[in-house]
C-alpha positions, 0 to 999 in steps of 0.5 A: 757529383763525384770527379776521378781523376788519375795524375802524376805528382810532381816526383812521378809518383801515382796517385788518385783521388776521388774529388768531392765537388758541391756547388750549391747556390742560392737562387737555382743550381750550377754544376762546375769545376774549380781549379785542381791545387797541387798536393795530395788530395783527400779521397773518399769512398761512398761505398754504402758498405765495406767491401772485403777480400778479393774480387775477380772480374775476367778479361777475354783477350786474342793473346793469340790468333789474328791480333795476337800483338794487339791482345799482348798490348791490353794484356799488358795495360790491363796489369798495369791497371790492376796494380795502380788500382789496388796502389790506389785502394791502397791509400784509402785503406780500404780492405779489398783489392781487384784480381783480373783472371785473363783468359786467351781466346785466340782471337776465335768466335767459338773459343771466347764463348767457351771462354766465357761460359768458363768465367760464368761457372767461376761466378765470373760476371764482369769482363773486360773485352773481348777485342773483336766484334766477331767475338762480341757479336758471338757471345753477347747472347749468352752474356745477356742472358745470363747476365753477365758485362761485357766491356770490350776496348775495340769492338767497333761493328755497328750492329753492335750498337745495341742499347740496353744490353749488357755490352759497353764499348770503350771506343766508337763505332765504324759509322765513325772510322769510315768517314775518315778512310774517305776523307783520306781517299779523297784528300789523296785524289783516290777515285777508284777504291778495290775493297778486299775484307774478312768476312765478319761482322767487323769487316762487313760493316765497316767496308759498308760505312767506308765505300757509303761515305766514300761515294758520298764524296764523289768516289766509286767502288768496285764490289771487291773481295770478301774473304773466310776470316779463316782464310791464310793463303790468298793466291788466288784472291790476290790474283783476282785482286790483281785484276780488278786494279789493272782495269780500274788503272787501265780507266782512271790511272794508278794515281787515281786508283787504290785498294781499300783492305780491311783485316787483322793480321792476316794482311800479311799473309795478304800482302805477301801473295800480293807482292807477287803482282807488280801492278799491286805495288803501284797503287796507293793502300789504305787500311783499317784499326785491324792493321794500324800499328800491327807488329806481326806486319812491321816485322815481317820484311816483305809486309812491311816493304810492300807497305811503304811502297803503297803507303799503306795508311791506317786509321786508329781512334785517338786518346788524349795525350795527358799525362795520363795517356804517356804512363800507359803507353811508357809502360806498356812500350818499356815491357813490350818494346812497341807503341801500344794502340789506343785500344790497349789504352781504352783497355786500361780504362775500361780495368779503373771505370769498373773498379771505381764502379764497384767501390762507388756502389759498394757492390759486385753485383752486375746489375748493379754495376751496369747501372754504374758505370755511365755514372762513373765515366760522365766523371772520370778523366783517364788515359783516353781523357775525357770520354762519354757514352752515347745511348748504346753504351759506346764511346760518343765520338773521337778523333782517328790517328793516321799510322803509316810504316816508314824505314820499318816503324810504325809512324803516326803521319797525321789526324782525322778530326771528326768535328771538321771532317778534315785530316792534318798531316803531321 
């Protein structure tokens, strides 16, 4: 049984050790984990054979587009994994070392799988990514059949919970995100919910999982607004929007009333041409892992007023907050000067789960290393903490953070505990 876990020594520095633990006892067996002792630990390879060179995996991020900032996060979390991986390699002595060729896919469908056909014919199999279900659900085809991981950080679109193919998702599906919109909804004595969302296959299945849930606790929801995720101006939509709400505060109140908005960075523009109708700004909004901590929407002045006046509320899965967690997100907030979401984190992850993969099999073959994985993350302890797949391939369960922007920031205002459908505030 093989443990991986990734400390900081008492002087900072970085270290990783692969703990061999060997229980074995007399009358039946036990699994279990004595105490960590202080100091370097001795790492071990079981590699069946030596590995050389340089070996490349690709990443497919949305350095520009809708999530643009949220693909400059991963970027950033994924070098700084590349670089403590190889200082670990390092260590062990061992001959080979891990590159990462990022490719941007401006956070188009289309564009990630000529992004991915393009890695292919480099012999590239392996991926960290893409970010988006859209992305995922356009080019996971192509991926299985031609063999080639998928590993995204935050796609999150159920209908991509698919066991057996090539995609593993480092973070949980929206039949766990919706739940903790409505209970935030409910909590907030919200009765009437508007939904406006892009199109696509993220958008379509979490506005479904959320209004479910949300009429499960006693709510209703109007049939709201589905936009063209390549939509940019949204007078007209706004205008529509601005409508709906009045009618529904004209029945049940503005205290009582909401707007559900599920989208990326194109909330802005959203916003912008909402702020144009004063009955918009006098309800509650809540949002989605697609706007929680969006720098494009902090930094624009009337995005961000408008936010904080409907107290716009965004849920984002949790990671643990280790030791682990803070050097990532010390890291990636030094470069960039903004909190990293957690997907930048399961990011990070995802770089060092594929790495011990390949030095734990000894091999870069993508089966092999689909086999893998599960192994490795059912023994690793990462940024994210513990984590565990379920049968689709996609992290079991978690909490969701609460962001809201407050004087301009970002500020995490409260949690989602999934275990107890409940929410503390912070």
């Amino acid at each position: 049984m093989f443990i991986y876990l990734y400390y900081m020594s008492s002087t900072g520095t970085k270290t990783m050790a692969i703990f061999i633990i060997a229980l074995l006892i007399g009358v039946g067996v036990g699994y279990g984990i004595g105490p960590m002792i202080g100091g370097t630990q001795t790492a071990t390879s079981t590699g069946p054979q030596p590995l050389t060179g340089t070996i490349t995996i690709g990443s497919l991020l949305p350095l520009t587009g809708d999530l643009g900032s949220y693909g400059e996060n991963s970027r950033s979390a994924i070098e700084l994994a590349e670089n403590d991986f190889n200082a670990y390699l390092a260590t062990m002595g061992q001959t080979w070392t891990l590159d990462i060729q990022i490719e941007d896919t401006a956070t188009d469908p289309v564009k990630a799988l000529e992004k991915l056909q393009e890695l292919n014919a480099k012999g590239i199999g392996i991926i960290v990514g893409p970010q988006t279900s859209g992305e995922t659900r356009n080019i996971k085809g192509y991926a299985d059949s031609n063999n080639m991981l998928l590993i995204s950080q935050s796609s999150t679109a159920p209908e991509l919970a698919i066991a057996g193919d090539n995609v593993f998702r480092f973070v949980t599906d929206d039949t766990r995100q919706g739940p903790a919109i409505a209970r935030a909804l409910v909590n907030d004595g919200i009765t009437r919910i508007v939904p406006v969302h892009r199109g696509d296959a993220w958008g379509d299945g979490l506005v479904k999982t959320t209004v479910e849930s949300f009429e499960n606790l006693g709510g209703t929801a109007d049939e709201g607004i589905r936009y063209n995720p390549e939509t940019k101006e949204f007078s007209a939509d706004s205008s529509i929007l601005a409508d709906k709400v009045q009618a529904h505060v004209d029945d049940v109140g503005k205290g009582k009333t909401a707007v559900l908005y599920i989208g990326f960075a194109e909330a802005v523009q959203f916003i912008q041409a909402s702020s144009a109708h004063s009955i918009l700004s006098q309800v509650n909004w809540y949002g989605s892992d697609g706007s929680a901590q969006l720098a494009e929407l902090s930094s624009d002045p009337i995005a961000a007023e408008f936010a904080e006046t409907t107290n716009f509320l965004n849920p984002i899965f949790a990671a643990s907050k280790t030791s682990k967690n803070k050097h990532v997100v010390d890291s990636v907030s030094s470069q960039l000067g903004r909190t990293p979401d957690t997907y930048a984190v399961s990011a990070y992850d995802i770089v060092w789960v594929v790495g011990l993969s390949i030095l734990d099999s000894g091999s870069t073959d993508v089966s092999t290393i689909k086999v893998a994985i599960p192994e490795v993350v059912n023994n690793y302890f990462g940024a994210l903490g513990w984590i565990r797949l379920n049968a689709a391939g996609d992290l079991a369960t978690a909490d969701y953070e609460l962001w809201q922007v407050i004087d301009g920031e970002w500020v995490q205002v409260g949690i989602y505990a999934s275990s107890t459908d409940s929410i503390v505030k912070s």
